[in-house]
Rosetta silent file (secondary structure, phi, psi, omega in degrees, C-alpha in Angstrom):
SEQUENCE: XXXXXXXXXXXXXXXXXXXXXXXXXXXXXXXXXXXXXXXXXXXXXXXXXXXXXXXXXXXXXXXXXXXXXXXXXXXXXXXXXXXXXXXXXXXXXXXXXXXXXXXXXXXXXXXX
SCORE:     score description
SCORE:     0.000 S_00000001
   1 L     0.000  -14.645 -149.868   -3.921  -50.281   44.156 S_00000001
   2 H  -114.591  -62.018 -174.797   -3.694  -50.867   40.558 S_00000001
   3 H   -54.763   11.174 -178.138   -7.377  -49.819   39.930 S_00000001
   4 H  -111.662  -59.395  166.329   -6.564  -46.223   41.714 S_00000001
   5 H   -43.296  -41.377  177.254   -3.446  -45.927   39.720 S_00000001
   6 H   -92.715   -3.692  162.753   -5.787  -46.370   36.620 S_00000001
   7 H   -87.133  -58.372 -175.593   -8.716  -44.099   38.023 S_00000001
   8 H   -76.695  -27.021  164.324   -5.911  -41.369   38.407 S_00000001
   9 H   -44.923  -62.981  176.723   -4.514  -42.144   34.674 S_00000001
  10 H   -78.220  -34.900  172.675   -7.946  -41.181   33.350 S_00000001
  11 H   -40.301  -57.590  179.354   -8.714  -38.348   35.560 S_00000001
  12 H   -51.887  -50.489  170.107   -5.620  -36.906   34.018 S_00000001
  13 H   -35.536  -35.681  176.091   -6.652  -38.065   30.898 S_00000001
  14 H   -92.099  -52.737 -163.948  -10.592  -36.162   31.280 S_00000001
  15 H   -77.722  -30.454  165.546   -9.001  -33.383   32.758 S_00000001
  16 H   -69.060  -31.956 -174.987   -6.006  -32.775   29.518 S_00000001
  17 H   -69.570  -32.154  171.492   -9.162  -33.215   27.123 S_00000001
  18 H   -51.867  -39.300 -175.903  -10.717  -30.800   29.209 S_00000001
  19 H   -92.686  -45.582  154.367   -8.358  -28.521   28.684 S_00000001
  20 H   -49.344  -53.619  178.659   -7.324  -29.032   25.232 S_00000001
  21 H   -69.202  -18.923  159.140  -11.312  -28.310   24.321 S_00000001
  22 H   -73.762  -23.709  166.054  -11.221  -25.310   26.074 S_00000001
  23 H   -66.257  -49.938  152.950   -8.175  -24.458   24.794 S_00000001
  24 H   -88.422    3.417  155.499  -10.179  -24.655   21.236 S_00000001
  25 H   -67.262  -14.550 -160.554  -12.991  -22.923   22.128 S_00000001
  26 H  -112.304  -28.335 -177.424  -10.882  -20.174   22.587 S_00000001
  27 H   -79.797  -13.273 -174.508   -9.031  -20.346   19.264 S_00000001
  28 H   -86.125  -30.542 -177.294  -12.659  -21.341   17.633 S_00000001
  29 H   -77.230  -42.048  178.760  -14.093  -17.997   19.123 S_00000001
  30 H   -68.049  -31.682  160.973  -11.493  -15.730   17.950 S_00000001
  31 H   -58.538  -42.256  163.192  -11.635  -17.100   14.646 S_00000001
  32 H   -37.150  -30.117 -177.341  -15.105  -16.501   14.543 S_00000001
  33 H   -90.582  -24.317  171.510  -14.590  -13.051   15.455 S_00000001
  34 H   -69.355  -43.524  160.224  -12.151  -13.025   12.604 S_00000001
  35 H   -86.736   -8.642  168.306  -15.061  -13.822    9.947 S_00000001
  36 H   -97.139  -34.015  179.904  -16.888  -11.582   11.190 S_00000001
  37 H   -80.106  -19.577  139.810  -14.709   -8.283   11.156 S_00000001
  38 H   -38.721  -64.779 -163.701  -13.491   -9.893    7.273 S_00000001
  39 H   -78.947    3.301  176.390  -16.779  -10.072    6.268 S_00000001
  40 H   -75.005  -51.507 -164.871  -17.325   -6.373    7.527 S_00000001
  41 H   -72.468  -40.770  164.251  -14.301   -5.262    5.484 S_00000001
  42 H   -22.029  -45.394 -173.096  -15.643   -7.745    2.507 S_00000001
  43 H   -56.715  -57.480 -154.588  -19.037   -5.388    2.419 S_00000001
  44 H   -68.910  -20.679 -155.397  -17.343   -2.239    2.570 S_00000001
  45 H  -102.057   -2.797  159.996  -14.639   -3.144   -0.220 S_00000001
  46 H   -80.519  -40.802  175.582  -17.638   -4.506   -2.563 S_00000001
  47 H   -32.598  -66.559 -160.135  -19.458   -1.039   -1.577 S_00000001
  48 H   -49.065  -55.309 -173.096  -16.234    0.469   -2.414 S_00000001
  49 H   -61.759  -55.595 -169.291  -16.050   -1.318   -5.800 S_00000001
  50 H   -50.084  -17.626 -164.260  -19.959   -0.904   -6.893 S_00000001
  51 H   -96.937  -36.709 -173.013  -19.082    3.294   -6.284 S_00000001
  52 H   -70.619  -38.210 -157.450  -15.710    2.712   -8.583 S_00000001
  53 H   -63.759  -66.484  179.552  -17.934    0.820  -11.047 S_00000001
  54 H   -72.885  -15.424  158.282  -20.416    3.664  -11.378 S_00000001
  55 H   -50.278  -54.989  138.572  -17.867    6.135  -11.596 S_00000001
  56 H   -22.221  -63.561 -125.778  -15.968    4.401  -14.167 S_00000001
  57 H  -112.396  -36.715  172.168  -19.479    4.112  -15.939 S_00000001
  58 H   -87.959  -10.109 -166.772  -20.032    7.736  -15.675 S_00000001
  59 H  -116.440  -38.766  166.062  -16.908    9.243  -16.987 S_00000001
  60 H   -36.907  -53.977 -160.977  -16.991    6.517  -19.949 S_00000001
  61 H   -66.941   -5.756 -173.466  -20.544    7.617  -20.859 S_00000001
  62 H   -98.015  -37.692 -161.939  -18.713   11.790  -20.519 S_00000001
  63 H   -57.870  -75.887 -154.414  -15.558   10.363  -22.885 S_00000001
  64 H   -65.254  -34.924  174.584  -18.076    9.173  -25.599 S_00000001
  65 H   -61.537  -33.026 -178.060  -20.372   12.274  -25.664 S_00000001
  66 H   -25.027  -76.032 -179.846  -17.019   14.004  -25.868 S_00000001
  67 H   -37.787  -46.878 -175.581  -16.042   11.857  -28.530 S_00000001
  68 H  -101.244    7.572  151.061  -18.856   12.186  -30.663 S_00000001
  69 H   -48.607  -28.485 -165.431  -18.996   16.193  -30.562 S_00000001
  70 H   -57.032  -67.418 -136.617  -15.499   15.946  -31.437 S_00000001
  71 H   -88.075   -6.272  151.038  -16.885   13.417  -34.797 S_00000001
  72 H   -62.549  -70.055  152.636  -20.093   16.627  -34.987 S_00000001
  73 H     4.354  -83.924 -151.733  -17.377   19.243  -34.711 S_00000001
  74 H   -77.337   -1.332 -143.958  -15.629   17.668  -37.593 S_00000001
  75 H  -109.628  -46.269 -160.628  -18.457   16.326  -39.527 S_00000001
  76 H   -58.914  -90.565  159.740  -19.920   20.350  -39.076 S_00000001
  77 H    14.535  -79.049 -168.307  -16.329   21.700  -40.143 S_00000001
  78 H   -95.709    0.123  154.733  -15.835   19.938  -43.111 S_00000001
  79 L  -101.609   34.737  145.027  -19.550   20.438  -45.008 S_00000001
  80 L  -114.604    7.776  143.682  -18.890   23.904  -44.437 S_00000001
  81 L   105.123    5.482  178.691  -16.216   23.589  -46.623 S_00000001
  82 L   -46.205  116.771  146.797  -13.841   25.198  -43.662 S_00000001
  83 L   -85.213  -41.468 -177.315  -10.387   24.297  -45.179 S_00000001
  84 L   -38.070  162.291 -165.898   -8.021   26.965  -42.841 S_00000001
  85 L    27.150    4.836 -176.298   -6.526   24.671  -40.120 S_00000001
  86 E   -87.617  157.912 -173.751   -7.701   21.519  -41.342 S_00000001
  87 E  -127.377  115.341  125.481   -5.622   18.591  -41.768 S_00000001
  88 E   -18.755   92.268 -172.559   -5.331   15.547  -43.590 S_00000001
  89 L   -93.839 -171.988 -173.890   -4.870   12.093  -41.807 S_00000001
  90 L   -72.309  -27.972  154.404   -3.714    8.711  -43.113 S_00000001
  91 L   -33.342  -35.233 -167.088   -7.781    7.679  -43.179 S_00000001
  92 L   101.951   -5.339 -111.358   -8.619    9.887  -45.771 S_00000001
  93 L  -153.379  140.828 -179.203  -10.854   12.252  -43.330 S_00000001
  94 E   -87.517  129.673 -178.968  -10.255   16.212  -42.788 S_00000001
  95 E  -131.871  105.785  179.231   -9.495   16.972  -39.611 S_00000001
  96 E   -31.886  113.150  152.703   -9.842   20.337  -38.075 S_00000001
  97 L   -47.328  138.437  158.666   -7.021   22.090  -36.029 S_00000001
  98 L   -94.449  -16.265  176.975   -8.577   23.366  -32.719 S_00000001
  99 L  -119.385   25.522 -166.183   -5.493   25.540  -32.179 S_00000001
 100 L   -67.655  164.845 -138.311   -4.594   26.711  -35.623 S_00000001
 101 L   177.154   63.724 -179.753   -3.916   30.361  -35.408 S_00000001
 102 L   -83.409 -169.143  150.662   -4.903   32.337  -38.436 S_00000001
 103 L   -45.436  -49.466 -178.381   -5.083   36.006  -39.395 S_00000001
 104 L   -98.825   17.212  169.270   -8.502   35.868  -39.038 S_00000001
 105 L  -108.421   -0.318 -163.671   -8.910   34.121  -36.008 S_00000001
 106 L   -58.450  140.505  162.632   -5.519   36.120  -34.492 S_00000001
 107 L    97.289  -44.096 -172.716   -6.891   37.877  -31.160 S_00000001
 108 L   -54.507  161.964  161.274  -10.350   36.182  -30.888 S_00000001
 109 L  -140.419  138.469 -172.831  -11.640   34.329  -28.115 S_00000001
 110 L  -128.122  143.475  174.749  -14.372   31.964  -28.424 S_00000001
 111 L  -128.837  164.602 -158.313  -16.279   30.887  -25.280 S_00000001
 112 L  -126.699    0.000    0.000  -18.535   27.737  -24.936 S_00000001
């Protein structure tokens, strides 16, 4: 009697372990499934970053030619001795108007 009472203890006992590990098998597979559809979006959002990067990389490198036509532009400007629209900054350096509006530019249009 007593050993049957204690045969049926551990069967319950083997059969809740049973079930608790099956129970995390099921929470270990969905996690799994969980790193894997992360590390999908992980790819795409470095993708995503490497294309912001070069972007970023390309409109810097359009700023600075900007920049130094601008610093031709003005370099051109003042050794031709253009004074009309030019300006004085706190630098010392002559700085061209681009929209000045003289007599003799009244009417024109300049195209690039």
């Amino acid at each position: 009697m007593k050993q049957e009472s204690e045969l049926e203890r551990l069967e319950h006992f083997v059969s809740n372990l049973i079930a608790r590990y099956d129970d995390l098998q099921k929470v270990n597979e969905g996690l799994t499934q969980d790193i894997y559809e992360r590390d999908g979006i992980i790819e795409e959002l470095r993708e995503n970053v490497a294309l912001l990067e070069s972007e970023r990389t390309e409109i810097g490198n359009r700023v600075s030619g900007m920049i130094l036509q601008i610093e031709e532009w003005e370099k051109s400007d003042a050794g031709s001795g253009g004074s009309s629209g030019t300006v004085g900054n706190s630098e010392g350096r002559t700085q061209g108007n681009l929209f000045s509006v003289g007599p003799e530019t009244q009417g024109e249009v300049e195209n690039d």
